[in-house]
C-alpha positions in Angstrom: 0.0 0.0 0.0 1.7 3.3 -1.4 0.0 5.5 1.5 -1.7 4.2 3.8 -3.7 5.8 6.8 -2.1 4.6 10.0 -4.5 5.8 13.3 -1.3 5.2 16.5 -2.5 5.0 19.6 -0.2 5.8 22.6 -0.7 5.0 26.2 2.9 3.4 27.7 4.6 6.5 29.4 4.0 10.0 30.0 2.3 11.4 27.3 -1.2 9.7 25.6 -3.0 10.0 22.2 -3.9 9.5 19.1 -2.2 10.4 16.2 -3.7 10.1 12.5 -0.4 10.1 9.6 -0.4 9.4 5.6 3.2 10.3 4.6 3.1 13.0 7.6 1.6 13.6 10.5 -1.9 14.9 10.0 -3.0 15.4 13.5 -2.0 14.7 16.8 -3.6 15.1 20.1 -1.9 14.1 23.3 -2.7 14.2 27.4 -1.1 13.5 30.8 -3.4 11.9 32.6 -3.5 8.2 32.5 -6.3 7.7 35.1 -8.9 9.2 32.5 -7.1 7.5 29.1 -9.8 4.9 28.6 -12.6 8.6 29.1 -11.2 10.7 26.8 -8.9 8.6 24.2 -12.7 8.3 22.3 -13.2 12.1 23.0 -9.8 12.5 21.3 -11.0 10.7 18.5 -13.6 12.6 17.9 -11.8 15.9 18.5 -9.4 14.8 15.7 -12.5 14.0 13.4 -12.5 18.2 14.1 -9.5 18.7 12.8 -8.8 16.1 9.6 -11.9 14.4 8.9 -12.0 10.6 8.5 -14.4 7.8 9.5 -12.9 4.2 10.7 -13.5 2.7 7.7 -10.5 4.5 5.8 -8.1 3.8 8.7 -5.5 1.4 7.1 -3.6 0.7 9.6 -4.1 0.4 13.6 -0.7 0.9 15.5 -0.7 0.3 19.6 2.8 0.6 22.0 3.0 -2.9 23.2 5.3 -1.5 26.1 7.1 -2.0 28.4 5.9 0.4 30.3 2.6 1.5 32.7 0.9 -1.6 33.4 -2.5 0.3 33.3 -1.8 2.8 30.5 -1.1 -0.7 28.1 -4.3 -2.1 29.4 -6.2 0.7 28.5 -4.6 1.3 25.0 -5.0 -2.5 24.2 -9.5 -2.3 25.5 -9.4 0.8 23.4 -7.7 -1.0 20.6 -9.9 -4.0 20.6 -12.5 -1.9 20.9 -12.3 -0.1 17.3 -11.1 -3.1 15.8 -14.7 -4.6 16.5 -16.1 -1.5 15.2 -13.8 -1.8 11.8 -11.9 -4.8 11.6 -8.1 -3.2 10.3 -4.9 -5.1 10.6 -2.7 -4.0 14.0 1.2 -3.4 14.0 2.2 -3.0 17.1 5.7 -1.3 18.0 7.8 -1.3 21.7 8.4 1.8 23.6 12.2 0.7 23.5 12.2 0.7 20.1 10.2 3.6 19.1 12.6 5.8 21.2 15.9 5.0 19.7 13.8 6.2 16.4 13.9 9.3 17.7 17.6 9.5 16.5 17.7 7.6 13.4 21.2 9.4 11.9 23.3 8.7 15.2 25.7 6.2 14.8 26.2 5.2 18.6 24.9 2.4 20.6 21.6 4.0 22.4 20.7 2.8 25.2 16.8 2.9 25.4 15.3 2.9 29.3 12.0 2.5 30.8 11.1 3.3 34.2 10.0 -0.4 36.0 10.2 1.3 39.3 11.6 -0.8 42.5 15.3 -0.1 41.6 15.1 -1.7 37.8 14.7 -0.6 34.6 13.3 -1.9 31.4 16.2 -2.1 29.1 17.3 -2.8 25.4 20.5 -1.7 23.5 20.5 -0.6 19.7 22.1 0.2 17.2 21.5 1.6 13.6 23.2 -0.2 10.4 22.5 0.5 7.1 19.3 2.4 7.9 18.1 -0.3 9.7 17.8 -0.2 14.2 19.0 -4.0 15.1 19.4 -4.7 18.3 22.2 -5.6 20.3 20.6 -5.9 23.8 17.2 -7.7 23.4 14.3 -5.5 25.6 14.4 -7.4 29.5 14.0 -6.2 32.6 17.0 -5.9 35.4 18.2 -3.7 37.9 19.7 -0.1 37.7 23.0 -1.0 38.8 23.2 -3.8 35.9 23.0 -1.4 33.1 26.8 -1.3 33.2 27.4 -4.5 32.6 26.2 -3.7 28.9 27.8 -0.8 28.6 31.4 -0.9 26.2 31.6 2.3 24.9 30.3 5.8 24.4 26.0 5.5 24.5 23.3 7.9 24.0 21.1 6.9 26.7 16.9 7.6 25.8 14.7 7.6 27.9 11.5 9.6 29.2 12.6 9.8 33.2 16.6 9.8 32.4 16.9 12.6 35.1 16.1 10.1 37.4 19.0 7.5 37.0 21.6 10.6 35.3 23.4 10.7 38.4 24.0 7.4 39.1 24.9 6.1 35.4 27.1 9.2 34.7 29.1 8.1 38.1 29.1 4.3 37.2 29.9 5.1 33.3 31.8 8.1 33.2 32.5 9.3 29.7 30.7 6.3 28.4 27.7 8.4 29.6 26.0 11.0 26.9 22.5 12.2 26.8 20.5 13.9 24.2 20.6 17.9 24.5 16.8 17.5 23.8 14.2 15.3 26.3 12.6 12.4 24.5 9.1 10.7 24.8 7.1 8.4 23.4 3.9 9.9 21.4 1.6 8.3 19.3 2.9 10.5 16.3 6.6 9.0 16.8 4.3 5.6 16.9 3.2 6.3 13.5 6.3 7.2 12.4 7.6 4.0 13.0 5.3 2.1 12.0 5.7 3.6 8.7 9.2 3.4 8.1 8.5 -0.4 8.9 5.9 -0.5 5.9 8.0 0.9 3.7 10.5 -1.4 4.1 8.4 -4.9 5.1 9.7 -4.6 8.1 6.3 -5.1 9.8 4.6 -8.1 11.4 0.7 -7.4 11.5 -1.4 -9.3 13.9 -5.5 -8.9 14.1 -7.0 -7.2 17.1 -7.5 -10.5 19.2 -4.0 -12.0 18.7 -2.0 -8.3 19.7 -1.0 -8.3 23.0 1.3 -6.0 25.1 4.8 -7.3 25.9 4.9 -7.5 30.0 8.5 -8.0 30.7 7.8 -8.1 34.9 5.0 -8.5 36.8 2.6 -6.0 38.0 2.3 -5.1 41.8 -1.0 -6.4 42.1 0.8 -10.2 40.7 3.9 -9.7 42.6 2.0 -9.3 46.2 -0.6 -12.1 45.3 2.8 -14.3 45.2 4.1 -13.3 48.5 0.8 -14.8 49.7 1.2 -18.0 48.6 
């Protein structure tokens, strides 16, 4: 398909959306709150409908964050997911927040580390690197603790990541010069979602799954599992 319509939706970190793209972004409306995503990511919808109209039945494309990242922002994108895709069946490609932040630097020719907060001292990790315009990855996403991050470290690395001021300290002592960070803050939005999604289609790149086969990639348990555990 020469230009498809992709509809991303984005509910892993700190910022949530929607994004509509063909070639470009079109429109793209993001919020903070993830206690009210699974109110107003439909009111979104509709408030992009303002902006570039479209009904569901042009949407090409469906494209979801699998994570890692907030247990209960991925729950909510994936019900809001399933829930247009039984409105308008449309194949899904979905994309990890690990990835989808190294593509924020797509000419850089350094490892990047790519982090996302797991909270309790760990991190979810992965380490990539871009060859021949293509992100391979050297460090498979998993999840381990801050202070393992070094292990995996050989060289000078961009590290990405949308809370890096909370581990900069620490990883500039434990690294040294092997430490850089971007001069600009990164997140994850549903328009760099798109984006990446799209690169991926033009270069087959993509995997597509249906609505009731995606599901998010949970590389740790949630709090709620973890303390059910203990009890038993």
């Amino acid at each position: 398909m020469e230009n498809p319509l992709i509809l991303a939706i984005e509910t892993s970190g700190k910022l949530g959306g929607i994004a509509l793209f063909k070639e470009k972004l079109l429109v793209e409306i993001t919020i903070r709150s993830k206690e009210s995503y699974s109110k107003i990511l439909f009111k979104i919808l509709e408030r992009i409908k303002e902006f570039y109209p479209f009904s569901l039945e042009e949407i090409d494309y469906y494209v979801i964050n699998l994570g890692p990242g907030s247990f209960t922002g991925l729950r909510i994108g994936m019900s809001v997911l399933k829930a247009l895709d039984l409105a308008h069946k449309k194949p899904v490609i979905g994309i990890y927040s690990l990835e989808a932040l190294a593509f924020n630097f797509p000419k850089v020719t350094l490892p990047l580390a790519c982090l996302v907060d797991a909270y309790t001292q760990e991190v979810f990790f992965a380490l990539y690197r871009w060859k021949n315009f293509e992100l391979v990855p050297e460090i498979a996403p998993c999840c381990i603790p801050l202070e393992k991050v070094k292990n995996f470290i050989k060289e000078e690395t961009l590290f990405l990541s949308e809370t890096l001021e909370k581990w900069e300290s620490f990883l500039r002592e434990e690294l040294k010069g092997f430490f850089l960070k971007p001069e600009l803050s990164v997140n994850l939005s549903p328009g760099l979602l798109a984006k990446v999604a799209y690169y991926k289609l033009k270069r087959n790149l993509v995997e597509f799954k249906t609505g009731e086969e995606i599901l998010p990639l949970y590389l740790k348990s949630s709090e709620a599992e973890r303390k059910l555990l203990k009890k038993i």
